[in-house]
C-alpha positions in Angstrom: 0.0 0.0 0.0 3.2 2.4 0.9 5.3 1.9 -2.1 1.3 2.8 -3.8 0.7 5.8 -2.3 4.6 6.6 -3.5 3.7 6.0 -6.7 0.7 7.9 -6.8 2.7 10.9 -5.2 5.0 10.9 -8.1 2.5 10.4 -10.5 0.2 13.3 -9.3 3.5 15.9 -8.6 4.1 18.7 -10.8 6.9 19.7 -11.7 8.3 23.8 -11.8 8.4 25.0 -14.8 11.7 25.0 -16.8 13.5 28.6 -17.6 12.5 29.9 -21.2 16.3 29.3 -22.2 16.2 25.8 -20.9 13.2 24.7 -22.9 14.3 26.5 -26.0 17.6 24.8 -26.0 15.8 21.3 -25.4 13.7 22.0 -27.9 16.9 23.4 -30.5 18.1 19.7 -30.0 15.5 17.8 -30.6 15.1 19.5 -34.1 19.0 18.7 -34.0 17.5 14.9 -33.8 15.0 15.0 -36.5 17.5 17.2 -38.9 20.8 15.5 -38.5 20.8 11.8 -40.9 22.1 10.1 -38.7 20.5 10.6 -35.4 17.6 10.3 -37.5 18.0 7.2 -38.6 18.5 6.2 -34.5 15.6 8.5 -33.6 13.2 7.3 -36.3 12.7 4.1 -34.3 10.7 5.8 -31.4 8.2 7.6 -34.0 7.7 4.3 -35.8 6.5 2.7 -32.1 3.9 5.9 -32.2 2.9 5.4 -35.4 2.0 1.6 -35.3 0.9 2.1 -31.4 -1.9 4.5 -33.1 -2.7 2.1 -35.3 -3.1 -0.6 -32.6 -5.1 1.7 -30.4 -7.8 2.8 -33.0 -8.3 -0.6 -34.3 -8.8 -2.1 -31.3 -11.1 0.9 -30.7 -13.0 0.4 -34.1 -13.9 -3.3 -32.9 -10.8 -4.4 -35.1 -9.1 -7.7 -33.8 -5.6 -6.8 -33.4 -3.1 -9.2 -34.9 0.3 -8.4 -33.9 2.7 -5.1 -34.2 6.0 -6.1 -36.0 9.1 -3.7 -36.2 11.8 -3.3 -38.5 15.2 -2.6 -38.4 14.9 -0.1 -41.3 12.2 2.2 -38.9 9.4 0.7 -41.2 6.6 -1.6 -39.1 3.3 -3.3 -39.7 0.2 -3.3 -37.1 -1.5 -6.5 -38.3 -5.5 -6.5 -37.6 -8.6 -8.8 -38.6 -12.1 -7.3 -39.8 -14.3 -5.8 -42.6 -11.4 -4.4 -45.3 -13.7 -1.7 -46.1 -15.3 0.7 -43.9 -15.2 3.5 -41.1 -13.1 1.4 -39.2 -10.7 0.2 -41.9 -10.2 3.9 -42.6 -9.8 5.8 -39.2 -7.2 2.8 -38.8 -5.4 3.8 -41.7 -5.8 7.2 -40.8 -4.3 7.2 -37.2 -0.7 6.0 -38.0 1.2 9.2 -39.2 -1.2 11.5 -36.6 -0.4 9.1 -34.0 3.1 10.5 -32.9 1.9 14.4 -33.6 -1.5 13.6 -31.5 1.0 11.9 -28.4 3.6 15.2 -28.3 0.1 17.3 -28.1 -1.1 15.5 -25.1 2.3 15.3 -23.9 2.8 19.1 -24.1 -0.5 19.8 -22.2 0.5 17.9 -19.3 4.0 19.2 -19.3 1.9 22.6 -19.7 0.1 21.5 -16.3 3.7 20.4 -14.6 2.6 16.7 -15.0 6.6 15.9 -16.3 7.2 12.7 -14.1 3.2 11.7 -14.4 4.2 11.7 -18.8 7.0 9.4 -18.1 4.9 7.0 -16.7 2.0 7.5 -18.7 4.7 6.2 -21.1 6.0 4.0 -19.5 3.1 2.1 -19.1 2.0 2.7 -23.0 5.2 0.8 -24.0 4.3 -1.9 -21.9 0.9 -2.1 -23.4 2.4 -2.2 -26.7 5.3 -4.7 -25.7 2.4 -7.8 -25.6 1.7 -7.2 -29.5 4.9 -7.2 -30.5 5.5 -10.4 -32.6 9.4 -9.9 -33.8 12.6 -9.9 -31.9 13.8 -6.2 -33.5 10.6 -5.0 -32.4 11.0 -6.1 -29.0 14.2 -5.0 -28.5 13.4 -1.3 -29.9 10.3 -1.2 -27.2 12.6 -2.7 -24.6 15.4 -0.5 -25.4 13.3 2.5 -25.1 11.0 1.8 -22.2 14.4 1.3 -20.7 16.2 4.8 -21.3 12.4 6.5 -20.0 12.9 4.2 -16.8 15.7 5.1 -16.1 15.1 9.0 -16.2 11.9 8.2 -14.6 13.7 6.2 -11.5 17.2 8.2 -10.9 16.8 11.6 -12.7 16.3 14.6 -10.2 13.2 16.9 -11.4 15.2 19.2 -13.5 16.6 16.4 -15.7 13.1 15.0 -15.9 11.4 17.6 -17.2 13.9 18.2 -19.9 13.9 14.6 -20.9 10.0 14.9 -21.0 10.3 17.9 -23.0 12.6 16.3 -25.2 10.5 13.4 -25.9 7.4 15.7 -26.5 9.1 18.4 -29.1 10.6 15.2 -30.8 7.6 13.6 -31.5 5.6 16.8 -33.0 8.8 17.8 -34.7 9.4 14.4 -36.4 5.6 13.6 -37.1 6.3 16.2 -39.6 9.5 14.8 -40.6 7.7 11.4 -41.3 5.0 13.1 -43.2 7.6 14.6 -46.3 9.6 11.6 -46.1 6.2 9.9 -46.9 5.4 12.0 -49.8 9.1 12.1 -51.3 8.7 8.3 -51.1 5.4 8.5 -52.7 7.0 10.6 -55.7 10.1 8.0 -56.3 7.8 5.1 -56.9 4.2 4.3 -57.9 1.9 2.1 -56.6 3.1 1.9 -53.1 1.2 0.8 -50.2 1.6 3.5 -48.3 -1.4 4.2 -45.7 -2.2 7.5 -47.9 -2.0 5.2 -51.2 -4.1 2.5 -48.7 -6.4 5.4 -48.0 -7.0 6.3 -52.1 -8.1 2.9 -52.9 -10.5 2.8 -50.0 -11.9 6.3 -50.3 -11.3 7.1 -54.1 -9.8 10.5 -52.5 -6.4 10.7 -54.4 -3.3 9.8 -52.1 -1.7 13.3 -52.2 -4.4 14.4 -50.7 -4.4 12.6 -48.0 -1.1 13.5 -47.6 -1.8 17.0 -47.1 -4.3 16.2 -44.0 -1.1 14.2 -42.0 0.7 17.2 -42.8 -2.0 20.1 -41.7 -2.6 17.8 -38.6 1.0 17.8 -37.7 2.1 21.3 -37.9 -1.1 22.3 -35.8 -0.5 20.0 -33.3 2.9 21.5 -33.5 1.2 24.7 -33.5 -1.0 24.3 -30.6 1.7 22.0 -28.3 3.7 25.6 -28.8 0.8 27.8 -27.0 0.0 25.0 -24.7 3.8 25.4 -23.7 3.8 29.0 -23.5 6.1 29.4 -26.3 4.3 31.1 -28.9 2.1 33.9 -29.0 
């Protein structure tokens, strides 16, 4: 009951807001992340858990039967699920993968904008172990493993400052490359027809044309960019 009421202590603390400098520099390197190739390339793995988590979560949600979440070694993934291949829920499904990371940093940057830091951690935490059950390869699970156990560790033996800059860091890195992921998506569209892409997916289910569809991920990325920035206090 003790080591409860502990955890529910740290899970309902809030944090003091970081200085403006602080959380502008945090946020100068996670762009750093998303813009240099090689961190990238390292980087890219932690979007690609958001964007096949979304597509677990809204199946599941749209009376989908989850199959299985595999992921690659090349940041690409597959979120297997069983039902009607046509329909509201085939589509919203589809739709939810490249939102999925831009729609987390949002949430993430109004509880950070509430001084929830360690509460996100642990939110996070407990999202990756959600996720770790439908994993069905071994690079998969070692990239949820691998992650779940660098946010542990800041969780359990980082002091509050460090913390909320890791929490920050995790937030600004998932809006900034939800965008990323988006133009990557469409420059990959524009090097190869007939891919099978969840725009291109979207197209044949819709009869909407792909690069449209396109353009939505995009809009909804840079507003939740948008708004994540006024939630956070730092734009006007």
């Amino acid at each position: 009951m003790d080591g409860l009421v502990a955890l529910w202590g740290q899970l309902s603390a809030r944090n003091e807001p970081l200085p403006a400098f602080t959380a502008w520099l945090t946020i100068a390197a996670a762009a750093v992340i998303v813009l240099v190739p090689g961190l990238w390339r390292i980087g890219r793995h932690v979007i690609t858990i958001a964007h096949e988590g979304g597509h677990a979560v809204v199946a599941t949600l749209s009376g989908r039967r989850l199959g299985g979440i595999r992921l690659h070694s090349d940041t690409s993934g597959l979120t297997v699920s069983r039902g009607r291949p046509h329909g509201p829920g085939m589509v919203l499904t589809l739709l939810a993968g490249y939102t999925a990371p831009a729609l987390l940093g949002l949430g993430a940057a109004r509880m950070l904008s509430l001084g929830y830091d360690i509460g996100l951690l642990w939110l996070l935490l407990a999202a990756l172990a959600l996720l770790l059950v439908q994993i069905r390869n071994w690079f998969g699970l070692w990239s949820v493993l691998a992650t779940a156990a660098v946010v542990f560790g800041i969780t359990w033996f980082g002091s509050p400052p460090v913390q909320s800059v890791f929490a920050l860091l995790i937030t600004a890195f998932l809006l900034l490359g939800a965008v990323r992921t988006v133009l990557e998506l469409q420059r990959s569209r524009s090097r190869s027809r007939g891919t099978a892409s969840d725009a291109d997916q979207l197209s044949s289910l819709t009869h909407i044309p792909g690069l449209v569809w396109v353009a939505l991920f995009f809009a909804a990325t840079v507003a939740c960019a948008g708004l994540a920035g006024r939630f956070l206090g730092l734009l006007a």
